[in-house]
C-alpha positions as CSV (number, residue, x, y, z in Angstrom):
1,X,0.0,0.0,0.0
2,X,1.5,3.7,-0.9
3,X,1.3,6.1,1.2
4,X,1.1,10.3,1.2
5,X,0.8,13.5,3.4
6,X,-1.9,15.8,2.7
7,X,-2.0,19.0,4.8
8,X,-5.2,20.6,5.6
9,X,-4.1,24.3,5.9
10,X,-6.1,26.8,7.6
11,X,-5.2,30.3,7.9
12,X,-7.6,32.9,10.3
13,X,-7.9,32.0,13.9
14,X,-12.0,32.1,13.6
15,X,-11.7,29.0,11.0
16,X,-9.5,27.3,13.5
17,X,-11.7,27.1,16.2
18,X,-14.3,25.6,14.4
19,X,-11.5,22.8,13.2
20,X,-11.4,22.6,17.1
21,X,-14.5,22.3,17.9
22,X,-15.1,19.9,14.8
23,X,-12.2,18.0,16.1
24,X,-12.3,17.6,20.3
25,X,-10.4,14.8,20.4
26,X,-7.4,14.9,18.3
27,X,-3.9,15.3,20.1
28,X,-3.2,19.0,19.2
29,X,0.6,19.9,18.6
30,X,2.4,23.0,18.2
31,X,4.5,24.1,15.9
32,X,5.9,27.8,15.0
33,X,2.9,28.9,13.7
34,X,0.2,27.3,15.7
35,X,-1.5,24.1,16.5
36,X,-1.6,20.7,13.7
37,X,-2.8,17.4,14.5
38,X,-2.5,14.2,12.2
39,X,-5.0,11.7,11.2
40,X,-4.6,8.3,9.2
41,X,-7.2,7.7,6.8
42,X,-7.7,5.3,4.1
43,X,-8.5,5.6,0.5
44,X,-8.7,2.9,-2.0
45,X,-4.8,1.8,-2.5
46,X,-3.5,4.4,-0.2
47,X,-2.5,5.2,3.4
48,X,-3.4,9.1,3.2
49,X,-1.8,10.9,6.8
50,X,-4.0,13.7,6.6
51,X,-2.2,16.7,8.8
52,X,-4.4,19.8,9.6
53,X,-2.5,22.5,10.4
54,X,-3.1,26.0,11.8
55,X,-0.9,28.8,9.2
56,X,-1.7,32.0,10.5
57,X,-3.6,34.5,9.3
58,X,-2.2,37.1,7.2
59,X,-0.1,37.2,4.5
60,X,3.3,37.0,6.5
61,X,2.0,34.1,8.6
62,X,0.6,32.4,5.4
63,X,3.7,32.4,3.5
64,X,6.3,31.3,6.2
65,X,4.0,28.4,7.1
66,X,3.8,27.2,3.7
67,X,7.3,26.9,3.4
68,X,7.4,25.6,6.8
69,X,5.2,22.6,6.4
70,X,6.2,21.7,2.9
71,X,9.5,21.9,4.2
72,X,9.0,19.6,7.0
73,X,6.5,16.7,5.6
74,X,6.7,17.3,1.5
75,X,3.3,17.0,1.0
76,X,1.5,15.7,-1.9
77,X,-1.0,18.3,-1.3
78,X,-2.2,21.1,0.0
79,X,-6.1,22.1,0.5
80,X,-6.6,25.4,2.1
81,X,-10.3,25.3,3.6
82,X,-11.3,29.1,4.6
83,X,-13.4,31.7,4.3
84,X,-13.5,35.0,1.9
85,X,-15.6,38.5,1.6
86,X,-17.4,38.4,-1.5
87,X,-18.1,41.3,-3.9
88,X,-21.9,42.1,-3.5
89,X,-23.5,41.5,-7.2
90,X,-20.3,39.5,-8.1
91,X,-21.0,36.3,-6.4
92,X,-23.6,35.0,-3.4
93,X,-22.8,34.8,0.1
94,X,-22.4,31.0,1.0
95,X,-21.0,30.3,-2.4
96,X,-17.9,28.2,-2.0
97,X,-14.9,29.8,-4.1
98,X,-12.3,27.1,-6.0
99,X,-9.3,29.8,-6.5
100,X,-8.4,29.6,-10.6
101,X,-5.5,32.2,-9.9
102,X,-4.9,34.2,-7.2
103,X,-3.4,38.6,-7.2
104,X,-1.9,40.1,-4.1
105,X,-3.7,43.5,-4.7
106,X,-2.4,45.7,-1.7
107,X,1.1,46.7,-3.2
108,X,2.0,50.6,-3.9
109,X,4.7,50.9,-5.8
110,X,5.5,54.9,-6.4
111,X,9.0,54.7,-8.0
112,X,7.8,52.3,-10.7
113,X,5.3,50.3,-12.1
114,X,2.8,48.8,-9.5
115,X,1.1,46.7,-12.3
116,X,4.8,44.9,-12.8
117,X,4.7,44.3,-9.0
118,X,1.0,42.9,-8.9
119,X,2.2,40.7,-11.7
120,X,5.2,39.2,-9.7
121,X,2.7,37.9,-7.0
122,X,-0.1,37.0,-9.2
123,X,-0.3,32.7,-9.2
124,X,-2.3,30.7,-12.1
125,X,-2.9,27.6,-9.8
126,X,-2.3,23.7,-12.1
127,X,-5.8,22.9,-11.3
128,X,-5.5,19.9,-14.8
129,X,-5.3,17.2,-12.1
130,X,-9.2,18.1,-10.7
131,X,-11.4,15.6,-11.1
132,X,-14.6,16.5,-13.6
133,X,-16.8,16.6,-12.6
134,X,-15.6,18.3,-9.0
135,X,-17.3,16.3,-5.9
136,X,-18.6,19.8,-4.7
137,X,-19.9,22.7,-6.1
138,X,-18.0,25.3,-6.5
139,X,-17.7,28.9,-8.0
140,X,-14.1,28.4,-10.0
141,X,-12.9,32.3,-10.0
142,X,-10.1,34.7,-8.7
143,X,-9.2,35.1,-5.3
144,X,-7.7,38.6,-4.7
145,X,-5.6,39.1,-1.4
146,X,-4.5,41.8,1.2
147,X,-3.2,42.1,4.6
148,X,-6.8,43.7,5.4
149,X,-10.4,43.9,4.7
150,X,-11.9,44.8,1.5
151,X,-12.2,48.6,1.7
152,X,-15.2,50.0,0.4
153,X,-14.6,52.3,-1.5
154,X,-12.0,50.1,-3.6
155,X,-14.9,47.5,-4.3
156,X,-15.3,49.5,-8.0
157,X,-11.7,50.0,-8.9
158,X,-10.6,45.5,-8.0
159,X,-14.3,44.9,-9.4
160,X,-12.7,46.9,-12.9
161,X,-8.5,46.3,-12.7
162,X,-9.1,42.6,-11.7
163,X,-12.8,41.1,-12.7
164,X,-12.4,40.3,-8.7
165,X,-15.5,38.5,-7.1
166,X,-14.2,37.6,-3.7
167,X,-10.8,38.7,-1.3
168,X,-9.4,36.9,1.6
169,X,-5.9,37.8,3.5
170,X,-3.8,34.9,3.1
171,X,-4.4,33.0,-0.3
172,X,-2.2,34.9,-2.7
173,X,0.9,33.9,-0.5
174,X,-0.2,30.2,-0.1
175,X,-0.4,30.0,-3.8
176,X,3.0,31.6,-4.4
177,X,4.6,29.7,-2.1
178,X,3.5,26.7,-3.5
179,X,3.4,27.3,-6.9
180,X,7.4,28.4,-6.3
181,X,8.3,24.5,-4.9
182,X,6.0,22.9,-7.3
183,X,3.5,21.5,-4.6
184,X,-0.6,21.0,-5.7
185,X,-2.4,23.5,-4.0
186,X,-6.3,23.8,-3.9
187,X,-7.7,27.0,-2.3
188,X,-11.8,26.7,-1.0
189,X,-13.3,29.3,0.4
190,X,-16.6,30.0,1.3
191,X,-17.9,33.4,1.0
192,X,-18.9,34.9,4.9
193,X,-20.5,38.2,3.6
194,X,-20.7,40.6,1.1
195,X,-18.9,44.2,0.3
196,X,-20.3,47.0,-1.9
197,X,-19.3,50.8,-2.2
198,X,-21.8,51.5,0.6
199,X,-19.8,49.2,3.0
200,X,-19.2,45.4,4.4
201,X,-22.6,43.9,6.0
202,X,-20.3,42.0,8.3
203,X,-18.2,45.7,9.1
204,X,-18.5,46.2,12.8
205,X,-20.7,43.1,13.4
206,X,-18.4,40.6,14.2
207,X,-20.8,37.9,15.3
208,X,-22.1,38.3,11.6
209,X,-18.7,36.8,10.4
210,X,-18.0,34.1,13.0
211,X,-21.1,32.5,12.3
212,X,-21.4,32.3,8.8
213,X,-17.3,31.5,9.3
214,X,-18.9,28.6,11.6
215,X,-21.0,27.1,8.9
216,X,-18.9,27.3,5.6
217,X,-15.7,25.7,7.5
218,X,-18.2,23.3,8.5
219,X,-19.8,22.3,5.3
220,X,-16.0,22.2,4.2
221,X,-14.7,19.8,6.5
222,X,-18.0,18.1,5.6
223,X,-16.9,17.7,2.2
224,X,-13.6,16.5,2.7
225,X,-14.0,12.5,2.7
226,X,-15.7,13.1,-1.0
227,X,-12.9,15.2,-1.7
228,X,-10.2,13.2,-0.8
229,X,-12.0,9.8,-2.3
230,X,-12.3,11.8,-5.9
231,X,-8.7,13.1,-6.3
């Protein structure tokens, strides 16, 4: 029987608790970055050790503990299970976004041309390898990210520059990071709430957010024995 590590990598400390609450009885471990625990599971001809790990949120945290676990276990895999703000008119809250390519849109670059720099970080993810058709259903579209909320009053200019539908904080520098040691990466994200010019529905309503964070993580983790079994 053959045998692979798979890391389930989740980034934002809201999507980690559910994991924890999903997950009471696993031996939690520490690492640099935060908590992981490992679980053996079988599928058809394969031993699959199954590691979910806690990254960080944020595009620092993401990238260095990307590196860090492929680094350690070379994984055959990476799934990123998290959450994203969705563009309001673009795409439906609840929606569950497959990441086709991702753009680090949050760079300023005043000596030079920013659109060179946005280029440099923007990842096409190998996605040839899915299964069709995919065991869930998904929105396959671009995730932009930042090291903050979507901002208003930039909804219309990433809606134009980018076609953007959805932004998160970490997944531009997961995908970079992998893409840059050749390592399958696929990004799901389900969309917590919505963002137009007028302002974020979830903007000074936290409770909004962790609960709708509560259910998408857990219809993701849901999803993960089909997920697993298909690819």
């Amino acid at each position: 029987m053959h045998s692979q590590t798979d890391i389930i990598l989740v980034s934002a400390n809201a999507e980690w608790r559910v994991i924890k609450k999903l997950f009471p009885a696993e031996h939690y471990l520490a690492s640099p970055f935060g908590e992981y625990f490992l679980s053996t599971q079988i599928q058809k001809s394969e031993a699959i050790e199954l590691i979910f790990f806690h990254g960080g949120w944020g595009k620092i945290a993401a990238a260095a503990s990307t590196q860090y676990l492929i680094d350690r276990w070379q994984p055959a895999l990476i799934i990123n299970l998290g959450t994203c703000g969705g563009f309001e008119g673009r795409i439906q809250r609840g929606e569950i976004v497959l990441a086709e390519s991702t753009v680090v849109y949050d760079i300023i670059e005043q000596m030079g041309d920013s659109a060179d720099h946005i280029a440099h970080y923007t990842t096409r993810l190998d996605l040839d390898w899915l299964p069709d058709p995919f065991p869930l259903e998904v929105n396959r579209t671009m995730l932009i990210s930042g090291d903050r909320d979507l901002l208003a009053e930039d909804v219309p200019m990433l809606s134009r520059e980018f076609g953007a539908a959805a932004g998160d904080w970490e997944s531009g520098a997961i995908a970079w990071v992998s893409a840059r040691n050749k390592v399958r990466l696929l990004i799901l994200r389900g969309v917590t709430d919505l963002v137009a010019e007028s302002g974020g529905e979830a903007y000074g309503n936290l409770s909004l957010y962790q609960e709708a964070a509560e259910q998408i993580m857990g219809r993701l983790v849901a999803g993960l024995p089909a997920l697993l079994e298909a690819i």
